[in-house]
N, C-alpha and C positions, 0 to 999 in steps of 0.2 A: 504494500500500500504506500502510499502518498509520506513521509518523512516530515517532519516538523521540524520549523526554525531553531528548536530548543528543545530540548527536556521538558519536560512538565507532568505534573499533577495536581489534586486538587480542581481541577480544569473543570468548565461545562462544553458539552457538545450537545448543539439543536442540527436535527438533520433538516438542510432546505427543500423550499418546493421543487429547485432542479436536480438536487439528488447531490448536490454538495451538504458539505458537514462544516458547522462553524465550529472552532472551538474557542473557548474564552477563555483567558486570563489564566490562574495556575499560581504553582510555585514553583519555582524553577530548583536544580540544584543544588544552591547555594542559600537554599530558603527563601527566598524574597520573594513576596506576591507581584505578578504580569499585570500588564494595561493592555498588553498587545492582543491580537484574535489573528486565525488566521485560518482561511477554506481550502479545506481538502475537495480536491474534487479525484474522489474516487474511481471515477470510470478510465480518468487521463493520467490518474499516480501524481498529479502536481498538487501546488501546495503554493500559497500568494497569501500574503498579510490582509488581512480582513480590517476594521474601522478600531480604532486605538478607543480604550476604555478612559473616560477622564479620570478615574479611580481603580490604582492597581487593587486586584484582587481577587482572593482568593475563595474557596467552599462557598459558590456561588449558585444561584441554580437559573436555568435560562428555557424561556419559551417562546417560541414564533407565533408575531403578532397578526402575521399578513402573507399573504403569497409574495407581495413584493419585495419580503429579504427585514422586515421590519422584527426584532427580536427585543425581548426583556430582560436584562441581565438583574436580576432580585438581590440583594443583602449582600454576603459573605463576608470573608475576615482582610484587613490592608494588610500592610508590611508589619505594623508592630502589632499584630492581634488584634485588635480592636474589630469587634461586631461591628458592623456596617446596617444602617434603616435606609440605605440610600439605595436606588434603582436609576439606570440607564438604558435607556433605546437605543440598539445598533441598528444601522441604517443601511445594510449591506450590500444594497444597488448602489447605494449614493456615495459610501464608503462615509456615513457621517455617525457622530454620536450627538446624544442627548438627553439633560437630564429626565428622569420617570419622577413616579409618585414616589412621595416618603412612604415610611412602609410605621405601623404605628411603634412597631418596636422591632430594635435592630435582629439579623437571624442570620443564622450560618449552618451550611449542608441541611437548606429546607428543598422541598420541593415542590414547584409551583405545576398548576395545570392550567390551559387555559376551558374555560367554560361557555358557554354562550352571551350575546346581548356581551362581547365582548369584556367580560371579567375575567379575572385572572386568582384562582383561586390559592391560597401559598400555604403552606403545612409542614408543622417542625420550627 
């Protein structure tokens, strides 16, 4: 398969509507939570950096918003631990990010579903 710019764990992967795979943020190596994503496109084995996190991070959980590449990155932990209530939109046609909803309280290795009428349900 497809080799990644780094090492990583901790990471989330949303598989897209064309049949690539995002993956998000992580811990590398060295320990330090990622900002960066990056799509595998499995059918070709390549691999290209996908829309940069404004918040590295890490025990994230991530769900596709839209056919059009639009994705939630939810919660997880930064570089020094810290729980995160913060959420991000990757934009992965546009290669853009942007901030989401607070979340009411911070949450790490939850997992979200999306539901209908556009909710997003988070659990954990």
């Amino acid at each position: 398969g497809p080799e990644m710019s780094c090492p990583r764990f901790y990471c989330s992967a949303v598989m897209l509507h064309d049949g690539k795979v995002l993956i998000i943020g992580g811990k590398n190596s060295t320990a330090n939570s990622l900002s960066t994503t990056e799509i595998l496109d499995l059918a070709s084995g390549a691999s290209s950096p996908g829309p940069e996190l404004d918040v590295a991070r890490r025990a994230t959980s991530a769900t596709l918003l839209s056919e059009d590449g639009q994705v939630l990155v939810i919660g997880g932990r930064e570089i020094n631990g810290t729980y995160l209530s913060s959420t991000e939109v990757l934009d992965v046609t546009r290669n853009a990010t942007s901030a989401g909803p607070e979340l009411g309280i911070p949450r790490s290795h939850c997992t979200a579903v999306k539901l209908f009428e556009d909710r997003i349900l988070v659990i954990g």
